[in-house]
C-alpha positions as CSV (number, residue, x, y, z in Angstrom):
1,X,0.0,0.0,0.0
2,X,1.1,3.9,-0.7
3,X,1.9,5.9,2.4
4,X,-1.3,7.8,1.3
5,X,-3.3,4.8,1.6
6,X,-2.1,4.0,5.2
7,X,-2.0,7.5,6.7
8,X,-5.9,7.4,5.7
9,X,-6.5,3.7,6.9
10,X,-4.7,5.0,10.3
11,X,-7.0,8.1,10.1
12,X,-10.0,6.0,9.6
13,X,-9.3,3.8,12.5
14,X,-9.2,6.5,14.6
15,X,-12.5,7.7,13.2
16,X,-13.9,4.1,13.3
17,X,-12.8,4.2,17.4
18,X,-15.4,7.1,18.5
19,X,-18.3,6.4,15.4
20,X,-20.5,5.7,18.0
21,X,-20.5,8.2,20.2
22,X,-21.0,10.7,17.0
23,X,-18.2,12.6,17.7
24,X,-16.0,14.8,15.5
25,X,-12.3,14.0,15.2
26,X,-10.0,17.2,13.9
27,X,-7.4,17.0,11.5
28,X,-4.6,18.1,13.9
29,X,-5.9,15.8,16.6
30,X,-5.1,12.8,14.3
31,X,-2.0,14.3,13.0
32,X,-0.5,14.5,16.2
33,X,-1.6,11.3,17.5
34,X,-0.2,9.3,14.8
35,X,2.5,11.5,13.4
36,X,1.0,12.5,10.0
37,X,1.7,15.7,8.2
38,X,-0.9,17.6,9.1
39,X,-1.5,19.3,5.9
40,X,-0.9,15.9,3.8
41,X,-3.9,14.3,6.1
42,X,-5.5,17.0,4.6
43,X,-5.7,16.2,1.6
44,X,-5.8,12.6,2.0
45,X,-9.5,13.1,4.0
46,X,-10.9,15.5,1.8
47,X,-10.6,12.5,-1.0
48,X,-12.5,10.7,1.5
49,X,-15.2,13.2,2.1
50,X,-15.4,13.4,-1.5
51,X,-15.7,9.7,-2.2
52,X,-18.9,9.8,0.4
53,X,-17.0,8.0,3.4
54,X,-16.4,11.1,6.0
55,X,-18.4,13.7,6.8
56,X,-16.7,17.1,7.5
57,X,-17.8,20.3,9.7
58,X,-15.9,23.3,9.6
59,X,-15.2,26.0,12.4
60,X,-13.7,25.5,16.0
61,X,-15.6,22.9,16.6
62,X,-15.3,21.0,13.7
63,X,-13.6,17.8,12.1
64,X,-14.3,14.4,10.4
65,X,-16.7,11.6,11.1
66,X,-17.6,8.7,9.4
67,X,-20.7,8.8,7.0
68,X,-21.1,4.6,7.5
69,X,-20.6,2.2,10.4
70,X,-17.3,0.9,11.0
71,X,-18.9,-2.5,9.7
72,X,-19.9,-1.2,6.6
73,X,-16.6,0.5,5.1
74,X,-14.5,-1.5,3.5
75,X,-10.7,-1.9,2.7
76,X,-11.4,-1.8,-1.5
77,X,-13.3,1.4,-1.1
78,X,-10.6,3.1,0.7
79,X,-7.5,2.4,-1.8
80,X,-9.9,2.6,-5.0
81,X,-10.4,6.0,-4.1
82,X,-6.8,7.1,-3.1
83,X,-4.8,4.6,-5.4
84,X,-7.8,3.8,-8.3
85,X,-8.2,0.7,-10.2
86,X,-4.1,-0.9,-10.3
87,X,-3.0,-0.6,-13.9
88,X,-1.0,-3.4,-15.7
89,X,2.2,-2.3,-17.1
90,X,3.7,-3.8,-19.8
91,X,6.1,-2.5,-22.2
92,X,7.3,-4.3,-25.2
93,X,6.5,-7.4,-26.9
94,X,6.0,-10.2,-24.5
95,X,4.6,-13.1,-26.1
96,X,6.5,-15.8,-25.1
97,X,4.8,-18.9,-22.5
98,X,7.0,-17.7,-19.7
99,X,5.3,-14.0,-20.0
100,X,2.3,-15.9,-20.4
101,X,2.6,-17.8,-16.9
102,X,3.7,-14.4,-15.0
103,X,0.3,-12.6,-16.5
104,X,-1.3,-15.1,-15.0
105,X,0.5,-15.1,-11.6
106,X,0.0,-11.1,-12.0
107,X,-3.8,-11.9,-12.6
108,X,-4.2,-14.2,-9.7
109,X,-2.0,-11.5,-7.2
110,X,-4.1,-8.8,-8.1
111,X,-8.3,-10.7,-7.8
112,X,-6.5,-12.3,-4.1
113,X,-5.8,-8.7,-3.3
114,X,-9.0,-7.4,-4.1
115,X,-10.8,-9.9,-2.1
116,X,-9.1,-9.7,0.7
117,X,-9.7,-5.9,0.7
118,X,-13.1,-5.9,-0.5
119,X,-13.5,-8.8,2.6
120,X,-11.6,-6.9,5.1
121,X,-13.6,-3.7,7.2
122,X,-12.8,-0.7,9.3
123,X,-14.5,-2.6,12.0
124,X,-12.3,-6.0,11.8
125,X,-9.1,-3.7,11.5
126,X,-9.9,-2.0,14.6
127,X,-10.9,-5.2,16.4
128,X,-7.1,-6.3,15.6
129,X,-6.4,-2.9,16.7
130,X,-7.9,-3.6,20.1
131,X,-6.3,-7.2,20.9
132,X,-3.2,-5.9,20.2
133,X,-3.5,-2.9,22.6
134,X,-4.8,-5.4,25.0
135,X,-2.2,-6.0,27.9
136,X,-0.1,-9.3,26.9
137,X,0.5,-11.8,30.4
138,X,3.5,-12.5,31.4
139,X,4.6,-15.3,33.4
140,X,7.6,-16.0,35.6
141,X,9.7,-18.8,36.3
C-alpha cells in the first residue's frame, strides 16, 4: 500500500474508534496522534469526504466523522479511491509462454488482493487494533 493509503486507513481507524459516540475528530488531533503531516492528512481526508465515506464540519468545533458504520466501510473502497483501479504495465513485446505464466501469476495476485480488501472492514481492522492494545500476560519462572 502507498503511504497515502495507510495515513488514511490510520485516520480511519481513529475515526472508526469514537463512530458511536457521534463525535467529531479534527485533523490536527489525528496528525499529532499518529505523526501524519498535518496538511498531507488534509488532503488525504478530503478525498475521502469526496468519495462519500467522511463527513466534514468546519469551524472551532469541527472535524471528520464517518458517513457509514465501522462495519460497513471496506478496505477496496478506501485504496480505490486514493490509489484507483491498479493498472498493468507492460512495455514491449511479451509473447512468449513464460510472460504468459507471469500474467497469470499477476492476474491471480491482483483478484487475491482485491478480495481480501473488499473482505476486510474498518470494523475488523480495529478489532485487531484492540487485541493488540490489550495488555499481553507474562509469566515467571
Amino acid at each position: 500500500m502507498s503511504a497515502k493509503t495507510e495515513y488514511a486507513l490510520v485516520a480511519l481507524l481513529e475515526l472508526a474508534s469514537i463512530h458511536a459516540s457521534g463525535q467529531l475528530l479534527q485533523v490536527g488531533h489525528i496528525a499529532q496522534r499518529q505523526g501524519i503531516p498535518e496538511r498531507y492528512l488534509e488532503q488525504v481526508l478530503a478525498a475521502l469526504r469526496r468519495a462519500g465515506l467522511l463527513h466534514s464540519s468546519r469551524g472551532p468545533r469541527g472535524g471528520y466523522r464517518l458517513n457509514r458504520p465501522p462495519a460497513d466501510i471496506h478496505l477496496d473502497e478506501v485504496v480505490n479511491c486514493l490509489e484507483g483501479q491498479p493498472a498493468r504495465q507492460r512495455s514491449g513485446q511479451r509473447l512468449s509462454p513464460e510472460f504468459g505464466v507471469l500474467a497469470g501469476l499477476d492476474s491471480r495476485l491482483l483478484q487475491a488482493r482485491q478480495r481480501i480488501l473488499s473482505q476486510t472492514s474498518l470494523d475488523q481492522l480495529l478489532e485487531e487494533r484492540q487485541a493488540l492494545c490489550q495488555p499481553q500476560p507474562m509469566f515467571f519462572i
